[in-house]
DRENDREN-775413 format. One record per residue (C-alpha): residue in three letters; y negated, z, x negated. Coordinates in steps of 0.1 Angstrom, whole numbers, padded with zeros to 4 digits, always signed. Each point is the difference from the previous one (the first is absolute). Layout:
N
ALAYZX/...
//
This chain:
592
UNK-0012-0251+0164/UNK-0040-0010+0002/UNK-0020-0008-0025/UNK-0006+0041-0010/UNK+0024+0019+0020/UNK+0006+0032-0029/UNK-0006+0012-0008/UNK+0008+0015+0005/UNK-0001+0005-0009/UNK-0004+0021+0008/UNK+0012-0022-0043/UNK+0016+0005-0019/UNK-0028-0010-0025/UNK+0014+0021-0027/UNK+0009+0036+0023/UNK+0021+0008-0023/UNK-0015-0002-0032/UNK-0024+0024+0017/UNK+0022+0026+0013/UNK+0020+0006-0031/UNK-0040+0002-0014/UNK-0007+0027+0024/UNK+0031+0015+0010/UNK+0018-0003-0030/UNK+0032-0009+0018/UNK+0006-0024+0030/UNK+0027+0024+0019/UNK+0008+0039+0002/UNK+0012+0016-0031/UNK+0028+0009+0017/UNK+0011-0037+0015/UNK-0006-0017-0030/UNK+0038-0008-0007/UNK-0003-0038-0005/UNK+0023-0021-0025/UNK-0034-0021-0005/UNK-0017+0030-0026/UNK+0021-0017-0029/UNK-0015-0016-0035/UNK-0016-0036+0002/UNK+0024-0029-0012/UNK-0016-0030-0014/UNK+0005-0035+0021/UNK+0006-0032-0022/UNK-0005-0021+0034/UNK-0041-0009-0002/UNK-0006-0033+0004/UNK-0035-0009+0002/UNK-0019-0019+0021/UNK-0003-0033-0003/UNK-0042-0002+0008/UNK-0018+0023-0027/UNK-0031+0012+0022/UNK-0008+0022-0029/UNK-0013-0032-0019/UNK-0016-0017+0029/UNK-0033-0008-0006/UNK-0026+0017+0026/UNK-0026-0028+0016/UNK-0020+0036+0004/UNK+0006+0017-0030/UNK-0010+0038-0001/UNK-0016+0007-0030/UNK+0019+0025-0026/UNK-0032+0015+0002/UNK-0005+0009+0031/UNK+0036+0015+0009/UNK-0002+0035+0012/UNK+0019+0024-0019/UNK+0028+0030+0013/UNK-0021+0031-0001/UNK+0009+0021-0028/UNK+0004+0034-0005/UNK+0032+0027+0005/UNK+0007+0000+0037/UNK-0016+0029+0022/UNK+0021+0029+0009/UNK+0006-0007+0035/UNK+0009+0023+0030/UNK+0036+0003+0010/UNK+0012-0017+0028/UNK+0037+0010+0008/UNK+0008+0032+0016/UNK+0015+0025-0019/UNK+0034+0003+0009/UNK+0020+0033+0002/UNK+0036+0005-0002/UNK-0001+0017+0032/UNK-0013-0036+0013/UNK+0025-0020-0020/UNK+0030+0022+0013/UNK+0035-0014+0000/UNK-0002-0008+0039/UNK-0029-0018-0008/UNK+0012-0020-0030/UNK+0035-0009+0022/UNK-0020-0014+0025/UNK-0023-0020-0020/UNK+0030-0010-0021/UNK+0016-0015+0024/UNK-0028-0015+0017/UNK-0009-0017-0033/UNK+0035-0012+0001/UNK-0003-0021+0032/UNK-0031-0012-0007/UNK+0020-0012-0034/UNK+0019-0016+0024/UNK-0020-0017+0017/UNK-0018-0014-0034/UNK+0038-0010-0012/UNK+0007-0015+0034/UNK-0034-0023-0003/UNK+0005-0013-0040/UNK+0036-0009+0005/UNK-0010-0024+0029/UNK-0030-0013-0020/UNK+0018-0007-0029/UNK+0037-0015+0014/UNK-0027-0023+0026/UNK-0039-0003-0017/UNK+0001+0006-0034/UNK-0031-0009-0018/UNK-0016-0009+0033/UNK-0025+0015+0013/UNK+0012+0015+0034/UNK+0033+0003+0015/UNK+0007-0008+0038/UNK+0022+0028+0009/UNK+0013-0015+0031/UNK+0007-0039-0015/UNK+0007+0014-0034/UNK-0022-0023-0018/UNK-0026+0000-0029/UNK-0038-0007+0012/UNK-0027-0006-0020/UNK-0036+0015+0012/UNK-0014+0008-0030/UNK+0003-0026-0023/UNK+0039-0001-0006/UNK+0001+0023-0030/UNK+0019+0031+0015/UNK-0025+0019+0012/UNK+0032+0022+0016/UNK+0008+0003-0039/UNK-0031+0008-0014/UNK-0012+0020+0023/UNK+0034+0025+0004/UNK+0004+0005-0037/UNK-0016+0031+0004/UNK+0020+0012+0027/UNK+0038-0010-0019/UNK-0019+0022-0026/UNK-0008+0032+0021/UNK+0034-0001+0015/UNK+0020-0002-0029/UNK+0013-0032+0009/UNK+0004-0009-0041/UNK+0024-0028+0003/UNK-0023-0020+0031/UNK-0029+0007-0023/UNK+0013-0019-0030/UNK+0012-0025+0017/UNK-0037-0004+0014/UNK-0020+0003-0029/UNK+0025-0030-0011/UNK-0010-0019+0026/UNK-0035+0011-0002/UNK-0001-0014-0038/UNK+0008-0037+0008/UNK-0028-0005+0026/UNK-0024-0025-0004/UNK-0032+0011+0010/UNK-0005-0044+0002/UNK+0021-0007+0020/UNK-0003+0007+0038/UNK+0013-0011+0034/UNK-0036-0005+0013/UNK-0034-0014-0013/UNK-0016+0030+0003/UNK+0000+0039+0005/UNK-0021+0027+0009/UNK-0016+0021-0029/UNK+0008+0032+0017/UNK+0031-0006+0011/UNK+0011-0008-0036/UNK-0017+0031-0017/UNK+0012+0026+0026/UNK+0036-0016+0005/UNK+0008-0012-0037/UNK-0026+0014-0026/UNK+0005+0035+0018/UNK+0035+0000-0001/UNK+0005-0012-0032/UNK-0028+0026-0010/UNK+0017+0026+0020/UNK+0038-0004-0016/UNK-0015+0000-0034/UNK-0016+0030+0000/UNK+0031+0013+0013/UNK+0025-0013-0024/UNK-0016-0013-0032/UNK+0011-0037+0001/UNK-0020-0017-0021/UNK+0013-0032+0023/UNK-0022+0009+0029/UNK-0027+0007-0022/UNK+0002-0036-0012/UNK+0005-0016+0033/UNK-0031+0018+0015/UNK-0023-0012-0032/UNK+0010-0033+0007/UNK-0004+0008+0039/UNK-0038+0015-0002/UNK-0014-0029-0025/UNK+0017-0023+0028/UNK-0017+0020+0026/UNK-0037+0010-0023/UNK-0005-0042+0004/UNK-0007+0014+0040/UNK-0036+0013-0018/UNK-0007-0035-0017/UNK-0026-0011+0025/UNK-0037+0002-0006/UNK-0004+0032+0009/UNK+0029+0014-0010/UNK+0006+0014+0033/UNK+0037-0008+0011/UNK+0013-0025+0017/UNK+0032+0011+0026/UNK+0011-0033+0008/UNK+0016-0008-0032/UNK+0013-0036-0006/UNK+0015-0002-0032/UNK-0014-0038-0005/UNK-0034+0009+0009/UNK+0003+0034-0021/UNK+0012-0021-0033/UNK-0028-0023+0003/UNK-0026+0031+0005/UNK-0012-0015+0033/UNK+0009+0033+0024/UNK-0028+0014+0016/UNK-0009+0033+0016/UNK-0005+0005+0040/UNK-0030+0005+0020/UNK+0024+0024+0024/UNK+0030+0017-0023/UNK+0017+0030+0013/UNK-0013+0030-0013/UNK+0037+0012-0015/UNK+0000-0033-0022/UNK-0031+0016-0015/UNK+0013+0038-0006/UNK+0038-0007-0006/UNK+0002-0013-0032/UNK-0020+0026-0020/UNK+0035+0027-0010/UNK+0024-0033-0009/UNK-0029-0018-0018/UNK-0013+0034-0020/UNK+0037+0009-0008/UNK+0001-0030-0017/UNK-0026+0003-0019/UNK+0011+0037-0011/UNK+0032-0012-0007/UNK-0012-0035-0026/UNK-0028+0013-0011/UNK-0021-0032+0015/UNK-0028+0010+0017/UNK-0007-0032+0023/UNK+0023+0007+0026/UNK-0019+0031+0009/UNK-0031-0011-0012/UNK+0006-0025+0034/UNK+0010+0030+0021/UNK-0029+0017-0009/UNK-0023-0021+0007/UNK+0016-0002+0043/UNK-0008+0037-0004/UNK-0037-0001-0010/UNK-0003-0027+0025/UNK+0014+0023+0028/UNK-0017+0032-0011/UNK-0031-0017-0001/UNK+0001-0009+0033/UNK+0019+0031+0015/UNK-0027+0016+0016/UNK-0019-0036+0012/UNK+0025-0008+0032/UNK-0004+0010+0034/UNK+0020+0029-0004/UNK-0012+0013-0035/UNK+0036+0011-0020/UNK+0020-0025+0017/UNK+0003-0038-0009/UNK+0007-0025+0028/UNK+0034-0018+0003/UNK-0011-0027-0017/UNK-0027-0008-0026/UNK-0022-0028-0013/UNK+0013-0012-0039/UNK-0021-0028-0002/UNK-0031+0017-0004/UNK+0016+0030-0020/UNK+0021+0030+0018/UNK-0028-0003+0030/UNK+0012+0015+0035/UNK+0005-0030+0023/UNK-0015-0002+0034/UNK+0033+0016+0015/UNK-0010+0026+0020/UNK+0037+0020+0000/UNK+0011+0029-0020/UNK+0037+0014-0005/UNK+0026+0015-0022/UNK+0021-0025+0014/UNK+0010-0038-0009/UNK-0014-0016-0024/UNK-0020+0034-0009/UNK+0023+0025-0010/UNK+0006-0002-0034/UNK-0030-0004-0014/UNK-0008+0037+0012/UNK+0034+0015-0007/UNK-0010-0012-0042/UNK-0033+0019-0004/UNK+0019+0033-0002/UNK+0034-0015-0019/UNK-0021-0018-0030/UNK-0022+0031-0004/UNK+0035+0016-0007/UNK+0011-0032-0021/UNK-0032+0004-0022/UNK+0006+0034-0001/UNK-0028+0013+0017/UNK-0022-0019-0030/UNK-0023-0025+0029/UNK-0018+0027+0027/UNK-0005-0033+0018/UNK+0033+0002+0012/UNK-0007+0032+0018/UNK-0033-0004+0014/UNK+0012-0033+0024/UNK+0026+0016+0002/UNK-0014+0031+0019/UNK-0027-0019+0014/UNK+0022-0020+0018/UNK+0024+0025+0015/UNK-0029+0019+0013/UNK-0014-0033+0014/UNK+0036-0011+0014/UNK+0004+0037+0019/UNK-0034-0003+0014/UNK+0005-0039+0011/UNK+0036-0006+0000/UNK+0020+0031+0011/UNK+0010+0015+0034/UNK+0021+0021+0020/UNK+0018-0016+0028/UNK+0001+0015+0034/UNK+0030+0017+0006/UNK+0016+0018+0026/UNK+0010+0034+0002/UNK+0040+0009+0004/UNK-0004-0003+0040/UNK+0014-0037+0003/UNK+0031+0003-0022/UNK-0018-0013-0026/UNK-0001+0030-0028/UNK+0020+0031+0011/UNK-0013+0016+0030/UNK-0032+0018-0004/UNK-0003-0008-0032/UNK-0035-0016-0015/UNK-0005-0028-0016/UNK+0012-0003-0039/UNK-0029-0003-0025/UNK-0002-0033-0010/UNK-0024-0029-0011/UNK+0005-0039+0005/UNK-0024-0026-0019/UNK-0015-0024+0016/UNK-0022-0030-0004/UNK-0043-0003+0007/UNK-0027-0023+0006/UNK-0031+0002-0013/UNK-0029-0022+0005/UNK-0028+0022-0012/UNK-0005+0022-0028/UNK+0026+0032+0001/UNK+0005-0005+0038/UNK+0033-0008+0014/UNK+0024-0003+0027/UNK+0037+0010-0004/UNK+0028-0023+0008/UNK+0031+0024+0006/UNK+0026-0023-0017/UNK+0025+0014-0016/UNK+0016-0020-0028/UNK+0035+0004-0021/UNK-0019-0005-0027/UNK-0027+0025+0001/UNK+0026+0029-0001/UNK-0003+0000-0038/UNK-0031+0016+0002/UNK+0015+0032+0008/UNK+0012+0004-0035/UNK-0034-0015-0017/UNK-0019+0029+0017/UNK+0021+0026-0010/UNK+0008-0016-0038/UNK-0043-0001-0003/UNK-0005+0033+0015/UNK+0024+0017-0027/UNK-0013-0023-0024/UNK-0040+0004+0006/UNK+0001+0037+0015/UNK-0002-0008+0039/UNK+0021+0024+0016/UNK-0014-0017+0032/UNK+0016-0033-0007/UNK+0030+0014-0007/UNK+0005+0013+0035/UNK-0014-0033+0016/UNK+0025-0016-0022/UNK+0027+0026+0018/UNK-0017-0009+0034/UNK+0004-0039-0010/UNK+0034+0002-0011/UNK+0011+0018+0033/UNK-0017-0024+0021/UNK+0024-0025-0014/UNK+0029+0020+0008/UNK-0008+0009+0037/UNK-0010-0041+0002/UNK+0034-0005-0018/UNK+0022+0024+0030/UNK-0023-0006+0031/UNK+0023-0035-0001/UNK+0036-0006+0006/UNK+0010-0008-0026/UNK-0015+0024-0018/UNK-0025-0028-0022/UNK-0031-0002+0008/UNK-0015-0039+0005/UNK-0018-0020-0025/UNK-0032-0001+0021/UNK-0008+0020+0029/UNK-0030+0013+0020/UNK-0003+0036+0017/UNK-0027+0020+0018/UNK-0019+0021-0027/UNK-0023+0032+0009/UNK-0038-0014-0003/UNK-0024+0010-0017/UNK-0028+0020+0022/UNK-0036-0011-0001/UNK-0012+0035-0011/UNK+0027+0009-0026/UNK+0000-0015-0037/UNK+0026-0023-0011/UNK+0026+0021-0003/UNK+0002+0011+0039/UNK+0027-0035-0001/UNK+0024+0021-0021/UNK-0003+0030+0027/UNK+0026+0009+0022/UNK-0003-0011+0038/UNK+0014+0003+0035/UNK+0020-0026+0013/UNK-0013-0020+0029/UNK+0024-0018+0017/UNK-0021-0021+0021/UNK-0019-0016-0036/UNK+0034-0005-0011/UNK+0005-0021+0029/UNK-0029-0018-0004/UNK+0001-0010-0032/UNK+0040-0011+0003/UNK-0014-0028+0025/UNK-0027-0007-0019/UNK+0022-0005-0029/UNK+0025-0019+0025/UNK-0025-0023+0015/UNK-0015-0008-0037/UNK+0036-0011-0013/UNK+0018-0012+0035/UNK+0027+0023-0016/UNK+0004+0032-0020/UNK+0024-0016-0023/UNK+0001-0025-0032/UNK+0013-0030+0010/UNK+0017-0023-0028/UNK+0021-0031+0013/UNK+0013-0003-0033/UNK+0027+0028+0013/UNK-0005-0003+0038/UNK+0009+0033+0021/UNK+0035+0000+0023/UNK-0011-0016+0038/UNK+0011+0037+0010/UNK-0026+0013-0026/UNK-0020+0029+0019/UNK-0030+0013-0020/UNK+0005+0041+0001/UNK-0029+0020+0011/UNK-0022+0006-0029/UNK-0002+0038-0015/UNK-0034+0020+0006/UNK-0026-0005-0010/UNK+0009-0039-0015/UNK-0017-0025+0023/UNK+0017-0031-0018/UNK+0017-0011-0028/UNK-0011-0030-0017/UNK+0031-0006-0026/UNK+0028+0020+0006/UNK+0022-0011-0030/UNK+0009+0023-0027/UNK+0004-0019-0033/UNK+0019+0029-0019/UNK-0037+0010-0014/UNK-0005+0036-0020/UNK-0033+0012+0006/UNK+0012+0023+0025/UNK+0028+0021-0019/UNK-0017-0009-0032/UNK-0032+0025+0011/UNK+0030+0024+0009/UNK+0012+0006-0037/UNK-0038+0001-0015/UNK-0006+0029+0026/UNK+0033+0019-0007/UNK-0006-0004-0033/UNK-0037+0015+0002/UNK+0007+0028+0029/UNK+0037+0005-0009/UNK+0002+0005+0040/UNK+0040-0009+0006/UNK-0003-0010+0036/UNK-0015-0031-0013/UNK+0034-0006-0014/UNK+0009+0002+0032/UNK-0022-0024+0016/UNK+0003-0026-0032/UNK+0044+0003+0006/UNK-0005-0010+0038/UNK-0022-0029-0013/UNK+0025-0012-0020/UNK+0032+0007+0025/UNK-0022-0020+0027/UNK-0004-0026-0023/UNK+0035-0009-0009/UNK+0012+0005+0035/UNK-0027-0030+0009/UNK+0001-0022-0028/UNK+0035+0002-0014/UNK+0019-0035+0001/UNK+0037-0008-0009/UNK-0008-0002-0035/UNK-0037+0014-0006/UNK-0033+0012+0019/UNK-0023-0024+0026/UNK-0038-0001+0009/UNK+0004+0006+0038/UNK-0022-0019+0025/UNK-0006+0028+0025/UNK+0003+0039-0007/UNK-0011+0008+0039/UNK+0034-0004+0016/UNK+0012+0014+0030/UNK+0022+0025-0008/UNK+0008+0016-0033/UNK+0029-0011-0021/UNK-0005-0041+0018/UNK+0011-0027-0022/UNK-0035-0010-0018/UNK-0006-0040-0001/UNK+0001-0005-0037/UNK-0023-0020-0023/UNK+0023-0017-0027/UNK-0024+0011-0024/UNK+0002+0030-0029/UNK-0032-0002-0022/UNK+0001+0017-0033/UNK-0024+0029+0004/UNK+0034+0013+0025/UNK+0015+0007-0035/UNK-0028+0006-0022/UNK-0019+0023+0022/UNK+0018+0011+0035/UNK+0032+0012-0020/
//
């Protein structure tokens, strides 16, 4: 996984803690049979860490003084977000169904842990293929951490305790590299220890994550106290990190729910005091980019939270995140910092304007919908380019990654009274699934570029979001382009080397190439599924999330777990997929 892959995560940056907020319950009143909803024990097995970074002394001390405090106040009423559901909508048919979907996708959970924890446990990773433990994220069992949540949900009791055991007796000092990545650490281990004890109480997690976040809060002791995302644990000891002159922008926004739960939770106010301060640094300079709401992908720390000279925008890589906060730690606070919701609207109507489109598509004449039939309603995201002030040209690419934002329009229109979001969010979250089926396999790839309706000269911004004919010979055109650009429309990796009989299938309308076709067992995709039929209460997206899943298994499953595969375009559905060896934890902790 790169450097910022999540988010998806997209993320799980604390999604729990804010549904059960806001929703007031993570799954239907009617499904929510789990042996998991049982009274907290108390675990004997902490063993603390052998660094305290609690006493470290900071070479760039923050003055007590100057720490900026939770807002106070009792939290604002705020709208409802989940649809009312109705017996007649909860029906035994429909509760059978969903029972026993929930059932396989139990399963499929089950299936995974056993493997990981008869062939990785406490590692990071397992291979699913070679059956051993890997270690990509520091060695401390990120796979651990980071599923707690999930043995939780699932009633999974026993798996759990064994976990949080083994969770106890890590050693935040002790790791199988040199260094980590800041973000990878919060979202993967402080969310997920954040996450499962929200959930179940165990005053264990709690412990670990305190001891985790001061370990992580000596990422701010530079002389700005701006982070630092390389993290090397000699360097951080010492208080010589320092802050980059180009950090992704999700380093910046993806910190602020895990780092402000924190504080709510111990009562010190410095670990949100340093969250805050990222904010007022990115609010303050929200409306001074190129495309005024929208930060570039990456961003200047050494002369504060100052948009770099990058000149590309996206909801993608290394973006995501940081976006998909804004609404979440508004909810976190509980409505308590408007902040939260002015960048957060500001950018969404900045991102529709700049980043979103409406492929091409054909009508049902060519097989490719049913006959006759027009084109489904859908939005994809996409990247831009801007090299003057709130002027921009659209990149069509269509990332894995940016499917989450189906879900964070939809969650911010219930949550800030834009119906109109809502629907894009519907129109987002569809796109994903028509990408996800116009494959065989039925995935759609981690990166991929298509022909999108343009924008006409004497229309506003929104004409790029309007329905348009198809045009065959434009297709054509931009296909070779796209070909003649690449010298091939497909990802090529010689780290798992295609068959000599390996014929690349003719790509589906309107995609002109696809620059990575992996899929690395991501959830952005079905994830904006269940935000949307949790808002609309529209069942077919049930529907759509369930062939999701079946796809998914029949692609990735393994022997004795689930694979990342390298290529989801394959000739013919239901072809053996080339598998990975490779099972990150967000498969667990946010897929299933």
């Amino acid at each position: 996984m790169t450097l910022l892959a999540s988010g998806r995560r997209l993320q799980r940056i604390l999604l729990l803690v804010v549904f059960f907020l806001v929703f007031g319950y993570l799954s239907y009143p009617s499904l929510s049979r789990s042996r998991g909803w049982q009274e907290a024990e108390t675990y004997e097995e902490y063993v603390q860490t052998s660094f305290d970074w609690a006493s470290r002394p900071m070479k760039n001390p923050i003055p007590e003084s100057s720490l900026i405090q939770l807002p106070e106040g009792p939290p604002r009423e705020l709208p409802r977000i989940q649809h009312a559901f109705t017996k007649d909508e909860l029906d035994k048919a429909h509760n059978e169904t969903q029972f026993q979907r929930r059932d396989a996708v139990r399963k499929a959970a089950q299936k995974s842990w056993k493997s990981y924890r008869a062939y990785a446990w406490r590692r990071d990773e397992l291979a699913p293929q070679s059956l051993i433990g890997r270690d990509s994220f520091a060695g401390w069992g990120a796979t651990l951490v980071d599923s707690l949540d999930t043995l939780w949900i699932m009633g999974l009791r026993e798996e759990f305790d064994e976990a949080v055991r083994a969770v106890g007796a890590i050693d935040w000092n002790k790791a199988s590299s040199s260094d980590c990545s800041l973000f990878e650490t919060n979202i993967r281990y402080l969310g997920g220890l954040l996450s499962a004890y929200d959930l179940s109480g165990q005053e264990i997690l709690l412990k670990k994550a305190v001891e985790l976040v001061d370990m992580l809060f000596a990422g701010f002791d530079t002389p700005n106290h701006l982070p630092a995302n390389s993290y090397n644990f000699k360097k951080a000891k010492n208080g010589e990190l320092e802050a980059s002159s180009r950090q992704p922008l999700a380093v910046l926004g993806s910190m602020s729910m895990e780092f402000t739960r924190l504080s709510q939770l111990t009562g010190d106010p410095k670990y949100y005091s340093v969250v805050e301060q990222l904010k007022r640094g990115l609010e303050k300079t929200q409306d001074k980019t190129n495309l005024p709401g929208l930060w570039p992908k990456y961003i200047d720390l050494i002369e504060g939270t100052r948009p770099s000279s990058d000149t590309l925008f996206t909801l993608g890589a290394q973006a995501d995140s940081a976006y998909e906060y804004l609404s979440k730690t508004y909810l976190l606070l509980g409505g308590l910092d408007p902040s939260y919701e002015k960048m957060h609207i500001k950018a969404m109507d900045a991102a529709v304007k700049h980043l979103l489109f409406r492929p091409m598509l054909p009508f049902g004449d060519d097989d490719t919908y049913e006959a006759g039939s027009p084109p489904p309603d859908i939005l994809l995201s996409g990247n831009a380019v801007s090299t003057q002030r709130d002027k921009s040209e659209l990149q069509p690419r269509v990332q894995h990654l940016g499917c989450f934002a189906g879900g964070m329009f939809a969650l911010g229109g219930k949550l800030f009274d834009r119906p109109d979001h809502v629907q894009i969010g519907e129109q987002l979250a569809r796109g994903c699934v028509w990408a996800y089926e116009a494959f065989s396999t039925g995935i759609m790839p981690e990166v991929s570029e298509l022909v999108p309706c343009e924008k006409k000269a004497d229309k506003d911004s929104d004409s790029r979001l309007v329905q348009c004919p198809w045009n065959e010979t434009k297709y054509r055109l931009k296909k070779k382009k796209a070909a003649a650009l690449s010298r091939t429309s497909s990802f090529t990796d010689n780290t798992n080397p295609k068959p000599n009989d390996y014929k690349i299938p003719l790509l589906p309308k309107p995609f002109t190439k696809i620059s990575n076709p992996r899929y690395l067992l991501r959830p952005e995709a079905i994830e904006s599924l269940f935000i949307l039929y949790r808002i609309t209460g529209k069942k077919d997206l049930l529907d759509m999330a369930w062939r999701m899943f079946s796809a998914i298994t029949k692609a990735t499953e393994t022997k004795f777990a689930f694979s990342a595969i390298e290529d989801v375009h394959t000739a013919n559905p239901g072809q053996p997929t080339i598998k990975m060896d490779s099972m990150e934890s967000f498969w667990m902790a946010e897929t299933l």
